[in-house]
N, C-alpha and C positions, 0 to 999 in steps of 0.2 A: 517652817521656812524651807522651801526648793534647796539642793543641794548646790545649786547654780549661783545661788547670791553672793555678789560682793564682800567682801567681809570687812571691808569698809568703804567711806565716800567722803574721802579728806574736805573735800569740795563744797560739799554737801549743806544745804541754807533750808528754813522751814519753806520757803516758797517754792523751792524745788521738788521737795519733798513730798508737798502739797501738791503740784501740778503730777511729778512721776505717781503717783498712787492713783488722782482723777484718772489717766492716761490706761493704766493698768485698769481700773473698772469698767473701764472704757470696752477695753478690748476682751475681758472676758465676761462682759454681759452682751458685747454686740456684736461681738467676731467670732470668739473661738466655739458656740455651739452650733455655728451654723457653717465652718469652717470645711466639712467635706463637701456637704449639699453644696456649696455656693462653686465649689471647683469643679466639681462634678459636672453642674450645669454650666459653666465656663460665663456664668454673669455673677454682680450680686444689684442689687435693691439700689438705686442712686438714692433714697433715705440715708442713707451711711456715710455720703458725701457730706451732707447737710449736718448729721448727729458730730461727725467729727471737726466741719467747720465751725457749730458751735463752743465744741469742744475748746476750740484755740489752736486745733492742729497745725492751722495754715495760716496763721497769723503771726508767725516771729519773724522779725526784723522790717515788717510791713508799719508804716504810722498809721494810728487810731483813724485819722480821716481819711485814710482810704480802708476802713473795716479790719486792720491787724492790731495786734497785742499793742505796738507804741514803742516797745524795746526787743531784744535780741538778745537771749541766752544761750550758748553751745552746748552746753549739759542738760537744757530742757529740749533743745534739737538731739543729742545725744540718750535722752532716756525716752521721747518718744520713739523711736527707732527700734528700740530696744525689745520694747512692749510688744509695737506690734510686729517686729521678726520671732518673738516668741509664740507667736498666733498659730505660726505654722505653715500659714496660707500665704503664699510670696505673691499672689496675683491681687490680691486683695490690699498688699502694703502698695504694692509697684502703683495701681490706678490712683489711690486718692494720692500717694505724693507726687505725682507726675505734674501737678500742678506748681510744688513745691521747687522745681529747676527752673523754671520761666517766668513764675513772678517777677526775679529779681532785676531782668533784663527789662523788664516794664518797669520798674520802680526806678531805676537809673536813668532809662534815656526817654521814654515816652513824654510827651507834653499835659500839662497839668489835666486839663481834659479827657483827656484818655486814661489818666492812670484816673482819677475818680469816676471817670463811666464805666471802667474794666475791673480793677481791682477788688472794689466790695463785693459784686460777683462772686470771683473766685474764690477770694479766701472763706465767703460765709460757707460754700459747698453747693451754694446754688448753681453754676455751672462748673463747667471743666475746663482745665488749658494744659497745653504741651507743649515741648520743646521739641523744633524738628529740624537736626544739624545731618543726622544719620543719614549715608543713602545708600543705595543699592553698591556703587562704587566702592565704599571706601566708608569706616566708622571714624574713629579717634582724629585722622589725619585729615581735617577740615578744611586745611590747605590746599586740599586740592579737591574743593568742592566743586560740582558739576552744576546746581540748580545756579540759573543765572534769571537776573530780572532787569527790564530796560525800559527807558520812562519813553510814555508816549501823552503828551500834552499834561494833564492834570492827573494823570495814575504815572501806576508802574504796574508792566505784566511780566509775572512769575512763569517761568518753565522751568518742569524738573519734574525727579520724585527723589521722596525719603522714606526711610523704610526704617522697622522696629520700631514704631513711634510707640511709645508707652502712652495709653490713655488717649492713643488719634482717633479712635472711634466717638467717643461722644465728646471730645471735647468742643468748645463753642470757642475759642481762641485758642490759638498756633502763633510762636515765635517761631517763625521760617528765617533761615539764614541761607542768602542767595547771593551771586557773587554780581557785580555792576558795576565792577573795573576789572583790573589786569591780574596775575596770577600771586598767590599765596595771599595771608590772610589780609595785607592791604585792600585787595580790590573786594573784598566780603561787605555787606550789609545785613542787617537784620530787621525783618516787616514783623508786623500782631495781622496776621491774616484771620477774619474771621471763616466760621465754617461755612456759611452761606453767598462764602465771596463765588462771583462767576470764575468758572473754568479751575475749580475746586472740585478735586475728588477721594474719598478714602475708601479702601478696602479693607479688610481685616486680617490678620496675620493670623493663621490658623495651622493645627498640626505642632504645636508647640509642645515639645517637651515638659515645660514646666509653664508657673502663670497661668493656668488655665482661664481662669475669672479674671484675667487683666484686658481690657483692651486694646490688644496691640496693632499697628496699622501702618500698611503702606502708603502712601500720601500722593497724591497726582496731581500735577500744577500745567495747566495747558492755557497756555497765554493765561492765567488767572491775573484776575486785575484788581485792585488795589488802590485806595487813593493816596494820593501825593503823603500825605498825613502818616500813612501807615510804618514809613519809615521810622524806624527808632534809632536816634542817634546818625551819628555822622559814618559814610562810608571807612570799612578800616579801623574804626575806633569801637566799635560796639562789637567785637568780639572780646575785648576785654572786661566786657559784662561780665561774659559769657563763663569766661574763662573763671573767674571768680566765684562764681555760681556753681562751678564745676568741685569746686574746694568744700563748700556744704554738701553737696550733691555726694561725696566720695564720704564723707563724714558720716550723715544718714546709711548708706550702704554698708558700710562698716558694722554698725551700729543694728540692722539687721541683721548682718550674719552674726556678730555677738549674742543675742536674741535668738536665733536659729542653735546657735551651737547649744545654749542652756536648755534651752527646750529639747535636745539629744539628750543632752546629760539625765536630765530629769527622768524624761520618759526609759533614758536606759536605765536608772534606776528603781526606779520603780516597779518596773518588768524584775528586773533581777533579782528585789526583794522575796516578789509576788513566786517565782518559778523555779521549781525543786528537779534537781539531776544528781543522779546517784545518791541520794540518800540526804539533801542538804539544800537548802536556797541558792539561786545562781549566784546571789553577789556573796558568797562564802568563796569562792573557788578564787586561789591566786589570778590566773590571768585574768579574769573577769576584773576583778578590784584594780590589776596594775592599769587596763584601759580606763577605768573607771577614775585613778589617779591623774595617767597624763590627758584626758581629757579638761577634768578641772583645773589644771596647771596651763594650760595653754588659753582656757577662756579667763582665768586671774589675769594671765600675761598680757592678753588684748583689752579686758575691762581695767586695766592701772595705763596701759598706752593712752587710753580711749579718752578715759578720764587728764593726762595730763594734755593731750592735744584739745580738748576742749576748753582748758583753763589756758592754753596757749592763744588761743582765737578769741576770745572773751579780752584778754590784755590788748591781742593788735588790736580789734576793736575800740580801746576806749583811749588806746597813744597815735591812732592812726596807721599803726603799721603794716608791715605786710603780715598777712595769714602764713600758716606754716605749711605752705605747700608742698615739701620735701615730706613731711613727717606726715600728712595726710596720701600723700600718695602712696608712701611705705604702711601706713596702715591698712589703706584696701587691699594693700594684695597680699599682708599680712592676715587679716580678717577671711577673706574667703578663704584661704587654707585652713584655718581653724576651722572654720563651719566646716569646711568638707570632709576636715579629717572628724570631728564629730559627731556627721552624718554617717559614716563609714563605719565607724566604730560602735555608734548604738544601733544600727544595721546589723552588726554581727552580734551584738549581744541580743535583740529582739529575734533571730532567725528569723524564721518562715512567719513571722508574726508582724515583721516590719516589711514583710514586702505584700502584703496586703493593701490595695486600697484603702481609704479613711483613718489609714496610722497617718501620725504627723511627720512621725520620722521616714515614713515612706514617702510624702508630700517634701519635703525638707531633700532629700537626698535624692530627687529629681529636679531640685530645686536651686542646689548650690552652684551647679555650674554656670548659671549666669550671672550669679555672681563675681563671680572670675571672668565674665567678659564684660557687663554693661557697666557704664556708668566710665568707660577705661577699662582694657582687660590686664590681666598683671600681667604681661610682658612690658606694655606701654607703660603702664604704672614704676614700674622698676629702671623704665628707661629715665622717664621722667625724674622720679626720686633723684637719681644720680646728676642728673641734670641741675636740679635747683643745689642739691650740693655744692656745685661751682667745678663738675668737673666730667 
């Protein structure tokens, strides 16, 4: 057993159980050996789309008739995450859940027709889909979004761009949020642009630090047109999809850098076992071990959070209530500081051995700092927290 495990799962039911082990086979028979080649060349194989659609990936809290699981568990959203931020490879996690932010805004507001002509699609891994709120202006603060859309007879045409789009390049649907009234998040709307819409363009976000193998993309809307139909929801009100959406979306995140940080741990152990200084194995030596301590002690402290915020979402879900969006914001921005300090740490216990190419802990530790920006960066995060606190 990885030194990284849980050492319990109060939570813990045989179908979870079931599913977290599939998940986990999942990732180390179709991710993790091909986890440098695939960064390296900055693609992978769209088969992986489809193995992990079957999987069930992309199926929670979708209904059976539109191709999802039927039901919603936060602990099966919370141990897929896990798995595959343990992979290594963040560009590989980021692509296929890209799809996983923008479902839910179709499942909410879209009309019957759409969500069964769109939905099975996506969740099988047959095609792609994204969320595109981000823009060159301005990320988190969608209030003051620039891309505007304005009806002419039976469309509506889109101007703008968005930028950082995780998964823009191949996706076949985009939830575009574009503004078609007056300022702040009232006058916002939200369209499912397809990629073959007219006056539709992506480029590729290239030069990336980290995510190599993700798709990332600037998005170009020049008069793009759109029919009347493609609106989702009512103007003003469909950012509250969004917003909600954004509650799993920080969950999942988390949940990788959990994943990421064991995958440090590990690997710094193992190294430390393996590698003799002065006369003895590295993980003999006091300081090696006390990092070795507060490492494990910090990813306990995020996998008992992780876990009780899961069972907290699981309850609002089945009383109605609100999600705990104070304690999932305070988790992101608690979670990338553990990865990072993680990454950091089995960095200095691998030396020259982790800043090589094709270590994981060298992938991982260019890797964590956008963790601390996407998805909300923890400054917002923290604003936020204090916010739903009521103060």
């Amino acid at each position: 057993m990885p030194v990284s495990d849980p050492v319990a799962r109060p939570f813990d039911t045989p179908e979870r159980q079931a599913f977290r082990e599939s998940v986990e086979r999942f990732v180390a028979r179709e991710i993790a050996p091909h986890a440098d080649v695939w960064d390296e060349a900055g693609d992978f194989p769209w088969e992986l789309h489809e193995k992990a659609g079957a999987l069930g990936l992309f199926g929670l809290g979708i209904p059976e008739e539109y191709g999802g699981a039927g039901f919603d568990d936060a602990f099966m959203r919370l141990d897929a995450g896990v798995a595959l931020g343990y992979a290594g490879v963040g560009g590989v996690n980021a692509s296929l859940g890209a799809r996983n932010i923008m479902t839910g805004p179709i499942l909410s507001l879209a009309s019957e027709d759409v969500k069964r002509a769109v939905l099975p699609e996506i969740v099988s891994g047959r095609v792609g889909g994204a969320l595109a709120m981000t823009e060159p202006s301005g990320g988190s603060d969608l209030a003051r979004m620039k891309t505007s859309a304005r009806r002419e007879g039976d469309d509506w045409l889109i101007d703008g761009e968005k930028t950082f789009i995780t998964g823009g390049i191949k996706a076949h649907w985009y939830v575009v949020g574009a503004r078609t009234g007056g300022e702040g998040f009232g006058g916002i709307s939200l369209f499912l642009v397809p990629r073959e819409a007219p006056g539709f363009a992506r480029t590729p976000l290239e030069r990336k630090m980290g995510w190599w193998c993700s798709d990332t993309a600037t998005l170009h809307f020049d008069a793009c047109r759109v029919p009347a139909s493609a609106q989702l929801g009512e103007e003003g009100l469909c950012l509250l999809a969004v917003m909600d959406n954004f509650n799993y979306e920080r969950l999942s995140l988390a949940a990788g850098c959990l994943g990421m940080a064991r995958r440090c741990l590990d690997d710094a152990v193992d190294w430390a076992r393996q590698r003799e200084t002065f006369g003895k194995p590295l993980i003999r030596h006091q300081v090696i071990r006390h990092k070795i301590a507060e490492m494990s002690a910090r990813i306990d402290a995020l996998d008992g959070y992780l876990q009780v915020l899961a069972a907290a979402i699981n309850a609002a879900r089945e009383t109605g209530g609100p999600l705990p969006a104070a304690g999932l914001a305070k988790v992101k921005f608690l979670a990338s500081g553990v990865a990072e300090h993680c990454a950091s740490e089995a960095m200095q216990v691998l030396g020259g051995a982790g800043y090589l190419r094709g270590c994981a802990v060298e992938r991982i530790y260019r890797e964590v700092k956008v963790m601390a920006i996407g998805g909300g960066s923890e400054e917002i995060m923290r604003d936020l927290a204090v916010r739903q606190m009521g103060l």
